[in-house]
N, C-alpha and C positions, 0 to 999 in steps of 0.2 A: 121682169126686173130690168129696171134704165140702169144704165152704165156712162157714166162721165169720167174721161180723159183730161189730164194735165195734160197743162203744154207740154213741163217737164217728160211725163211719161210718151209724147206721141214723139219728143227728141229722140229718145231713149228707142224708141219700137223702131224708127226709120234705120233704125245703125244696126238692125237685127238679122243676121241671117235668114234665107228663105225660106230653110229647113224648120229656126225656131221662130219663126212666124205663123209657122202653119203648125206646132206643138201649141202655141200661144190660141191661136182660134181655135183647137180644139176642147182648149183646156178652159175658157172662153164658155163654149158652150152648154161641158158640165158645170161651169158656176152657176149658169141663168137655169139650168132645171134644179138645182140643189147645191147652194153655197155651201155644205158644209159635206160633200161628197168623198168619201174616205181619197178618193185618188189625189185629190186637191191639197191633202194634207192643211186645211184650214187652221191658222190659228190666232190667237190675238198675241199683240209684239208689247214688249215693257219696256222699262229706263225712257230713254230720251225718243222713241216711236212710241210709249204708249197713249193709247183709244187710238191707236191704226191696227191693222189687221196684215196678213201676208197669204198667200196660198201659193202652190207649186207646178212651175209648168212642165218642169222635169224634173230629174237628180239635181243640176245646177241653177236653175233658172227660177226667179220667185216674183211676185207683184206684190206690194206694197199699197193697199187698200184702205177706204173708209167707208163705213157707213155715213149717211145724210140722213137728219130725222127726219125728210120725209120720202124714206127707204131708199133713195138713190144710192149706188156706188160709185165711190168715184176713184179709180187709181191714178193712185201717185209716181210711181218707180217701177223697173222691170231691170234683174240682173241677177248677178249672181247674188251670192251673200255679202259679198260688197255696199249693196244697196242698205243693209243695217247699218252702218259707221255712219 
């Protein structure tokens, strides 16, 4: 599974603590063996985010996703719940 970064989102990661850097590559990893991995809490987002997606890199912490039709992911955003508004 390819994985494509925003600019937007690589701003957003460099501002990130070490600690949720390293929660972020683990979390990372269980996407590329199984996107929809119960830990991940995957789900698809509606109103003004809908056809994006979001999964979770802890309690506070979510990425804001898409699929590409051809199967690439690409994220958008990394934040709290904030990142929905």
């Amino acid at each position: 599974m390819k994985i494509d970064y925003s600019q937007h989102f690589i701003r957003d990661y460099k501002k990130l603590s070490l600690d949720l850097k390293i929660r972020f590559e683990f979390a990372e990893r269980i996407l590329k063996l199984d996107i929809f991995d119960s830990r991940l809490k995957t789900h698809k987002l509606n109103g003004k985010l809908d056809g994006l997606w979001s999964f979770s890199v802890d309690r506070r912490y979510r990425i804001i996703f898409e699929f590409d039709k051809k199967g690439l992911i690409r994220f958008h955003a990394i934040g709290s719940h904030d990142i929905y508004r």
